[in-house]
Short mmCIF file of the C-alpha atoms (twelve columns), coordinates in Angstrom:
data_MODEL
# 
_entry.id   MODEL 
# 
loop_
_atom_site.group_PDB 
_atom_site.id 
_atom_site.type_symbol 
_atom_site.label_atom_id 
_atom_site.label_alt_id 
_atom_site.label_comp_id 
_atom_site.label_asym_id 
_atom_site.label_seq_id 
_atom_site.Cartn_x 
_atom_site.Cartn_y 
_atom_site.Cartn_z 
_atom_site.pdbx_PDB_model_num 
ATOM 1   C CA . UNK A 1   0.000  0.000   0.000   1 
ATOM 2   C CA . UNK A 2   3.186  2.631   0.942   1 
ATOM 3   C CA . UNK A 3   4.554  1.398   -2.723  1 
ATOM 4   C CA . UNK A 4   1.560  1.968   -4.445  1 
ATOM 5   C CA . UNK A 5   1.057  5.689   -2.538  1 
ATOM 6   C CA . UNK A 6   4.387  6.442   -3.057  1 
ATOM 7   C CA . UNK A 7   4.443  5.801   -7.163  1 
ATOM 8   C CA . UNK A 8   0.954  7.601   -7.180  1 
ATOM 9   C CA . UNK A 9   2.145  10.520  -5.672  1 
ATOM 10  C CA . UNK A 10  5.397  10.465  -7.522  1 
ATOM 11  C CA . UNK A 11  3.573  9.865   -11.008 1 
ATOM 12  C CA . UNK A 12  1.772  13.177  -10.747 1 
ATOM 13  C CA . UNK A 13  4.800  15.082  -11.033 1 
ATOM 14  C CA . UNK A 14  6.899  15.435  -13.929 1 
ATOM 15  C CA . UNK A 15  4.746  13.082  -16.006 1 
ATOM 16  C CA . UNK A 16  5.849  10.839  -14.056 1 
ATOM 17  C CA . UNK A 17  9.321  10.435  -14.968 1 
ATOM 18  C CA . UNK A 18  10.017 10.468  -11.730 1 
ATOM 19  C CA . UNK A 19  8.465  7.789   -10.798 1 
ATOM 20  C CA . UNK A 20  10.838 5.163   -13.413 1 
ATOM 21  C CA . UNK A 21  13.537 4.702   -10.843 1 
ATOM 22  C CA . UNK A 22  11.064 2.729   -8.455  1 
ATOM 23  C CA . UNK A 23  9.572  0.983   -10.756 1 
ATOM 24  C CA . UNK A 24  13.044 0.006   -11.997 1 
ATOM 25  C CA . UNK A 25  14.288 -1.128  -8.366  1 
ATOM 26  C CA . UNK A 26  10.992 -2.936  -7.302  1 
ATOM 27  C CA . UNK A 27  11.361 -5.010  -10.716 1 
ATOM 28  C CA . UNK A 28  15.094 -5.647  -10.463 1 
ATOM 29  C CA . UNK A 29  13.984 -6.746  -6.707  1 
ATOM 30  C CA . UNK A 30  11.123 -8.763  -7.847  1 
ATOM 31  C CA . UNK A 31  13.255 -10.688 -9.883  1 
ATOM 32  C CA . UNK A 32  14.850 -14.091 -8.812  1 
ATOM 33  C CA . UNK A 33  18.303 -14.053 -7.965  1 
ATOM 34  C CA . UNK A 34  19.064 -17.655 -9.546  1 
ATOM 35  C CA . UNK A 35  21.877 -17.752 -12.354 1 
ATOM 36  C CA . UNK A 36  20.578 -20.465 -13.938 1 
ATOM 37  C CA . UNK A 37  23.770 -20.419 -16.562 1 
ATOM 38  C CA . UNK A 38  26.281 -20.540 -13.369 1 
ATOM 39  C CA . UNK A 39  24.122 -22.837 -11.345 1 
ATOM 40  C CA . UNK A 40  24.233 -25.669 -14.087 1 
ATOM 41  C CA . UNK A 41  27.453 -25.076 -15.244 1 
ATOM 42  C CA . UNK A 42  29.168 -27.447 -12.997 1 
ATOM 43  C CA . UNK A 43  26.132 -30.274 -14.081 1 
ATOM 44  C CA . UNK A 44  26.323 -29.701 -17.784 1 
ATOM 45  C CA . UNK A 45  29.971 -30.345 -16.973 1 
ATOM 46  C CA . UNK A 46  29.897 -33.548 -15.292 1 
ATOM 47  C CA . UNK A 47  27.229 -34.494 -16.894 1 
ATOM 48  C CA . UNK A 48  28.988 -34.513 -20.383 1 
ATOM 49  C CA . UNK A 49  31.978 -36.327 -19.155 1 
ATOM 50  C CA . UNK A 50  29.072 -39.055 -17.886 1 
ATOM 51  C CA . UNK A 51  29.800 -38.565 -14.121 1 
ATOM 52  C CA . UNK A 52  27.432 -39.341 -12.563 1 
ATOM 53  C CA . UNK A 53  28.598 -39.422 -9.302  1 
ATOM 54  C CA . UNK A 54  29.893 -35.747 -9.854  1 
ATOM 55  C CA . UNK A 55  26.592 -34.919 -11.500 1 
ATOM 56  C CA . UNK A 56  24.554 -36.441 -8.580  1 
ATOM 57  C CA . UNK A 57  26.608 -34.367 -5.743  1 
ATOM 58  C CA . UNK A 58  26.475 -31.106 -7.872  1 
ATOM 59  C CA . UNK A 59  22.671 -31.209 -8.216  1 
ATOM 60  C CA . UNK A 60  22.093 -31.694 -4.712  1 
ATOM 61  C CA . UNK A 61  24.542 -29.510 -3.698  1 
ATOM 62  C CA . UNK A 62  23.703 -26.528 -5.914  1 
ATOM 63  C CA . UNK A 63  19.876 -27.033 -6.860  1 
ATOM 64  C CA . UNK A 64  18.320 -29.397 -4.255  1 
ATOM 65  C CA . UNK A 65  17.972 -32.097 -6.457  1 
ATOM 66  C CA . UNK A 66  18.066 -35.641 -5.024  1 
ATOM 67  C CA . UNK A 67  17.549 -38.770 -7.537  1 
ATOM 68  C CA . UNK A 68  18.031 -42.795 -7.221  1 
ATOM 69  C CA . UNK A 69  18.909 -42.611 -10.374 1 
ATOM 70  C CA . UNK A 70  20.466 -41.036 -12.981 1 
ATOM 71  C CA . UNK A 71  17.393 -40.903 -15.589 1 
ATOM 72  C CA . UNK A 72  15.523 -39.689 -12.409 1 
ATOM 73  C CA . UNK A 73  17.980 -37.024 -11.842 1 
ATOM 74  C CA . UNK A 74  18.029 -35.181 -15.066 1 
ATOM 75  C CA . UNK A 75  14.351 -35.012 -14.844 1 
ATOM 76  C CA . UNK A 76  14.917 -33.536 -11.675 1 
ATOM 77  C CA . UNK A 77  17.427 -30.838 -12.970 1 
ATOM 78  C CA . UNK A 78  15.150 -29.878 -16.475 1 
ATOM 79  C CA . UNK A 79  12.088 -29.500 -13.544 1 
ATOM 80  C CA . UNK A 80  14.857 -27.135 -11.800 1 
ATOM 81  C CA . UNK A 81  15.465 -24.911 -14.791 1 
ATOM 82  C CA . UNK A 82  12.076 -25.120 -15.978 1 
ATOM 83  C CA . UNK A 83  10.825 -23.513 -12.741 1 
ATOM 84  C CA . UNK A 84  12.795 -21.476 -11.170 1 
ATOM 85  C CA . UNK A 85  12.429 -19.714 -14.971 1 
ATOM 86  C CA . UNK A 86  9.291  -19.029 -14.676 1 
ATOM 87  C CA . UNK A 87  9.316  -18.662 -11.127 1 
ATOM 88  C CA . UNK A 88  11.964 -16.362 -11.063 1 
ATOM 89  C CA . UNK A 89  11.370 -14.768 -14.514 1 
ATOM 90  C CA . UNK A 90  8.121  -15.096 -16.104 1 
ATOM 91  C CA . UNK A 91  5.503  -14.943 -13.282 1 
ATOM 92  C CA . UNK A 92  7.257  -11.610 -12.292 1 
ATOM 93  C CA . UNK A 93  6.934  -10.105 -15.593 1 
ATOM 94  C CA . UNK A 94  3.520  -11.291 -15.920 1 
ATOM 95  C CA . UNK A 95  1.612  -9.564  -13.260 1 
ATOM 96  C CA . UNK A 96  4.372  -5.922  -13.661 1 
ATOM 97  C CA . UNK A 97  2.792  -6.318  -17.088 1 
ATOM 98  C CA . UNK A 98  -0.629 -6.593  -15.984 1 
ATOM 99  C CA . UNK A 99  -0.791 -4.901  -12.380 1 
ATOM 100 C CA . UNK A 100 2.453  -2.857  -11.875 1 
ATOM 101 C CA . UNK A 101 5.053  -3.195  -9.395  1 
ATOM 102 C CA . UNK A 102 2.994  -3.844  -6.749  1 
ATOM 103 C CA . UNK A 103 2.023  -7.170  -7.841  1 
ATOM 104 C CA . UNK A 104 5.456  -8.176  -9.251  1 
ATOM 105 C CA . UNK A 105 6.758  -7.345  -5.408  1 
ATOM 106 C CA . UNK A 106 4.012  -8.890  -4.258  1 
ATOM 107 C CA . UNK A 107 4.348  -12.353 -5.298  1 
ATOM 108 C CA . UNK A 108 7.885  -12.019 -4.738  1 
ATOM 109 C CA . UNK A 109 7.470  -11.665 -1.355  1 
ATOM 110 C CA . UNK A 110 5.046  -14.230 -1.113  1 
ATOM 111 C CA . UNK A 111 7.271  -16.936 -2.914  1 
ATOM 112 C CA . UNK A 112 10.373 -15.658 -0.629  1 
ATOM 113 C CA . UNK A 113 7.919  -16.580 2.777   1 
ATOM 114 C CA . UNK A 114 7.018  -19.878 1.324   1 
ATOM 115 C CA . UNK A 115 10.528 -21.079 1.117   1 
ATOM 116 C CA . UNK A 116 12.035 -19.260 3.744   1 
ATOM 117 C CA . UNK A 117 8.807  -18.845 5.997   1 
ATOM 118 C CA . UNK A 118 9.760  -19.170 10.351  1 
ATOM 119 C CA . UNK A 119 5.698  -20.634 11.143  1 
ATOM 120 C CA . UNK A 120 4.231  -23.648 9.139   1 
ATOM 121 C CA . UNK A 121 0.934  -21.711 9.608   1 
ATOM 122 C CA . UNK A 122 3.136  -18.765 7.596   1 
ATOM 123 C CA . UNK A 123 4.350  -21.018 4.890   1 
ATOM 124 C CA . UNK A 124 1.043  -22.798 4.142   1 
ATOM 125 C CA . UNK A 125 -0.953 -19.934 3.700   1 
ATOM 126 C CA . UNK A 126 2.005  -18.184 1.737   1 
ATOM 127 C CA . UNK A 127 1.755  -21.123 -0.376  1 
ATOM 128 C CA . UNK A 128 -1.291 -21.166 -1.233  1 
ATOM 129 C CA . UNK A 129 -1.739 -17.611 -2.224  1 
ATOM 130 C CA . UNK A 130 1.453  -17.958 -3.809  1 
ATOM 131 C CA . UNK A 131 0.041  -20.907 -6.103  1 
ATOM 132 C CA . UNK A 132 -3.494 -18.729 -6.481  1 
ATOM 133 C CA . UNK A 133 -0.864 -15.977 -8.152  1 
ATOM 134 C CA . UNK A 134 1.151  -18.511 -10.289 1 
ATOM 135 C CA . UNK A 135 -2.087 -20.112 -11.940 1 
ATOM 136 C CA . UNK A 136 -2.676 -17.874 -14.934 1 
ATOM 137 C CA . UNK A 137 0.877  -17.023 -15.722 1 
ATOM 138 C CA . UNK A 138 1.870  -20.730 -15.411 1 
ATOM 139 C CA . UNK A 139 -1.057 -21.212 -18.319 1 
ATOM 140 C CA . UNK A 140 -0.035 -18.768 -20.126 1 
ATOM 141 C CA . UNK A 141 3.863  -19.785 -20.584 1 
ATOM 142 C CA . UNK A 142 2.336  -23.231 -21.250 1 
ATOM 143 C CA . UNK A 143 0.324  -21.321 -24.010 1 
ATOM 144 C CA . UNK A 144 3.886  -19.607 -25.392 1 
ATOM 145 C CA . UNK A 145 5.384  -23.082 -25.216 1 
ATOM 146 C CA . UNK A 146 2.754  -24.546 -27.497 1 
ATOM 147 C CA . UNK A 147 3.388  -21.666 -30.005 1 
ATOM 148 C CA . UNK A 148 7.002  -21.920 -30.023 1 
ATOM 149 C CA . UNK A 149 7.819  -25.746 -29.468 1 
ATOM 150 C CA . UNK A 150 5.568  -29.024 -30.143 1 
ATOM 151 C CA . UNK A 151 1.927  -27.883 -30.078 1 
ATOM 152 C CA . UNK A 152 0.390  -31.213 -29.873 1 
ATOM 153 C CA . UNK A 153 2.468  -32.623 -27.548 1 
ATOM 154 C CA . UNK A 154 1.635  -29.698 -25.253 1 
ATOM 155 C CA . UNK A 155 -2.241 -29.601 -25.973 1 
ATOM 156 C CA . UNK A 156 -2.248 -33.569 -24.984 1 
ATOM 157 C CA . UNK A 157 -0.844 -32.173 -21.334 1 
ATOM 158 C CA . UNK A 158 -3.351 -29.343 -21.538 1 
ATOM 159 C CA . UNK A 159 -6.452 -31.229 -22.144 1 
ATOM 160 C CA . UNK A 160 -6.011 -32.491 -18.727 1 
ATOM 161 C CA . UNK A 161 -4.839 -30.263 -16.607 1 
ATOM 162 C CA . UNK A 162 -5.512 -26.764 -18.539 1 
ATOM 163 C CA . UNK A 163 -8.334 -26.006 -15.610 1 
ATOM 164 C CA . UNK A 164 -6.868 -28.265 -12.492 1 
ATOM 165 C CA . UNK A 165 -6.258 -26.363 -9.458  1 
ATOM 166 C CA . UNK A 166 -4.549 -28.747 -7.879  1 
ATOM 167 C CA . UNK A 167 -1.452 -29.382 -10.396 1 
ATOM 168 C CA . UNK A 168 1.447  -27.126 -8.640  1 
ATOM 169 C CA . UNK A 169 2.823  -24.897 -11.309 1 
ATOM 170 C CA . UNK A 170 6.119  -26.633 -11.024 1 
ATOM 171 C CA . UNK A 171 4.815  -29.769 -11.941 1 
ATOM 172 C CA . UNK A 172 3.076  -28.113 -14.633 1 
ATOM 173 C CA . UNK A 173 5.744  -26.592 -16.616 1 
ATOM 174 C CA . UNK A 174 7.934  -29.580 -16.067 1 
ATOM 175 C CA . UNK A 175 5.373  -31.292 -17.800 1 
ATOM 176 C CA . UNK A 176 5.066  -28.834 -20.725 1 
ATOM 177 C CA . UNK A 177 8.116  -27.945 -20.930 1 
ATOM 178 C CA . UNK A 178 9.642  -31.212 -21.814 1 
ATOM 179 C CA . UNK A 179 6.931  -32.268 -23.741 1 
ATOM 180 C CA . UNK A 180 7.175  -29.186 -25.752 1 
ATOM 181 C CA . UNK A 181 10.872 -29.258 -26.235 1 
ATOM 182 C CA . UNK A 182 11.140 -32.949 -27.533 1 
ATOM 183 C CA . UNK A 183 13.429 -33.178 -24.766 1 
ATOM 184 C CA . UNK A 184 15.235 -37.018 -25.856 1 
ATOM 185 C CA . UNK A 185 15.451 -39.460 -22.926 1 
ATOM 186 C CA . UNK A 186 16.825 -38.614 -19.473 1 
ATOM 187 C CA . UNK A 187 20.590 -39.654 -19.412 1 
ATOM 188 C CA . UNK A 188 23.365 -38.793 -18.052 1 
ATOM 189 C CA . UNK A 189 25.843 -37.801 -20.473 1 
ATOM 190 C CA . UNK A 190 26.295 -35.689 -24.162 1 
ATOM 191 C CA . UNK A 191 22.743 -36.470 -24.520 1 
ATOM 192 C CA . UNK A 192 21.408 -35.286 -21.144 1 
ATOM 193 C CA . UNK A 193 23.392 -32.207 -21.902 1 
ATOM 194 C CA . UNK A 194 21.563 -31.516 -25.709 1 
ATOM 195 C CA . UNK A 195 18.040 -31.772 -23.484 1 
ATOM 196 C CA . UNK A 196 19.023 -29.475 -21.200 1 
ATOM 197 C CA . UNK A 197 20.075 -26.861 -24.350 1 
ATOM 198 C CA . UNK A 198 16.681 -27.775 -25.946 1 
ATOM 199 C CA . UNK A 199 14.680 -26.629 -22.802 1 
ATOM 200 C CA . UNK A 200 16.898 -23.326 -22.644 1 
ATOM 201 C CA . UNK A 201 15.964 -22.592 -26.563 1 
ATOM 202 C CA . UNK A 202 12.442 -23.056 -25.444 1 
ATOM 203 C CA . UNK A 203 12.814 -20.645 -22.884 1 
ATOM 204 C CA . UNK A 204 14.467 -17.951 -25.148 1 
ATOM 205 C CA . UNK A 205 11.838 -18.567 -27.912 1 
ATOM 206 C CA . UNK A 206 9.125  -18.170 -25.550 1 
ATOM 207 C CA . UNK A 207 10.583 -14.772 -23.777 1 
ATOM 208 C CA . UNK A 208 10.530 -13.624 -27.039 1 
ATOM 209 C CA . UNK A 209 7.457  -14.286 -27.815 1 
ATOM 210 C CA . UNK A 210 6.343  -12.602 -24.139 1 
ATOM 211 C CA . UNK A 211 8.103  -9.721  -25.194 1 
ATOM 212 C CA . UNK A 212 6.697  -8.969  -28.451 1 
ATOM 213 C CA . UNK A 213 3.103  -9.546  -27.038 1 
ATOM 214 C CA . UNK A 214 3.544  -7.446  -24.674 1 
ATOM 215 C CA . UNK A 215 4.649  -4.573  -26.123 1 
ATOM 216 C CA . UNK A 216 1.843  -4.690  -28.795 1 
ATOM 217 C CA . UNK A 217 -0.506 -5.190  -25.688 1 
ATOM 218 C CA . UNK A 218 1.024  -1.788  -24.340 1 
ATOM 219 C CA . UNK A 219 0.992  0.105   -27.242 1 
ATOM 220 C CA . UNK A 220 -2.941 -0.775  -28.155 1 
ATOM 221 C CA . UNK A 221 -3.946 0.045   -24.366 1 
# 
């Protein structure tokens, strides 16, 4: 509420120039603070050489991801990238777009007392307001996916699960993603490496198209 005063009060003077800095610093905030290049560096890495005991201790170490198995722990790291991408990326951009900073900090600091919450009474609610905020961006992306990767593969996943509120956004876009992408087969090696390139692709090709439709959305407003 002192954000949005603030920016309404600032807006009204020098038409509202003034007023760009904030914006600027909320977003840059709002942002996620994952390197996704840097964080999988050291997995691409071992995961090329066909480590996989190198691969298994830098995913867990670096992104949380614990496997049995190394087919299981690939999927695990695409459902990493996949995520924190949108998570750190694309749901922020989404609701600047659509309700200004406010919302973009908003959600930010509702996904940052989720995962770093002191009360389990905190981090449940967080959670599920956070999820509430994640639903139509997460459909959305999905939507960009289609358009820019394999758009039968992703309308099979959609049919099911285009209007089911229980299906966490991360599982979602795991799904999609990899279903868009034509990701090949989980393993560890020169292979696993190509999937993981694939997804990023995807992700470039849809930013772009996020992008472009939003600047022709802000330009016909």
């Amino acid at each position: 509420m002192l954000l949005q005063l603030a920016l309404t009060i600032i807006g009204s003077v020098a038409y509202g120039w003034l007023a760009l800095p904030i914006h600027l610093l909320v977003l840059i905030y709002s942002l996620g603070r994952v390197d996704l290049v840097a964080v999988l560096g050291p997995f691409r890495d071992a995961c090329r050489r066909g480590d996989t005991q190198a691969a298994v201790h830098v995913a867990g170490r670096d992104m949380g991801v614990q496997a049995d198995n190394g087919e299981q722990l690939l999927h695990g790291v695409q459902g990493y990238m996949l995520w924190q991408a949108f998570q750190s990326f694309f749901a922020v951009i989404f609701w600047y777009v659509v309700l200004g900073p406010v919302a973009a900090l908003a959600y930010r600091l509702l996904a940052l007392a989720a995962e770093q919450g002191t009360t389990p009474a905190l981090v449940e609610r967080a959670g599920q307001l956070r999820h509430a905020f994640e639903w139509v961006p997460v459909r959305l992306l999905a939507a960009s996916f289609a358009l820019v990767g394999n758009f039968v593969a992703v309308s099979r996943v959609m049919l099911h699960e285009l209007l089911n509120w229980n299906i966490s956004a991360a599982q979602l876009i795991t799904r999609v993603g990899c279903a868009a992408s034509e990701v090949p087969p989980p393993v560890i090696g020169p292979q696993g490496v190509t999937g993981l390139d694939m997804l990023w692709e995807l992700l470039v090709r849809a930013a772009i198209v996020w992008y472009a439709g939003f600047a022709l959305w802000t330009l016909l407003r």
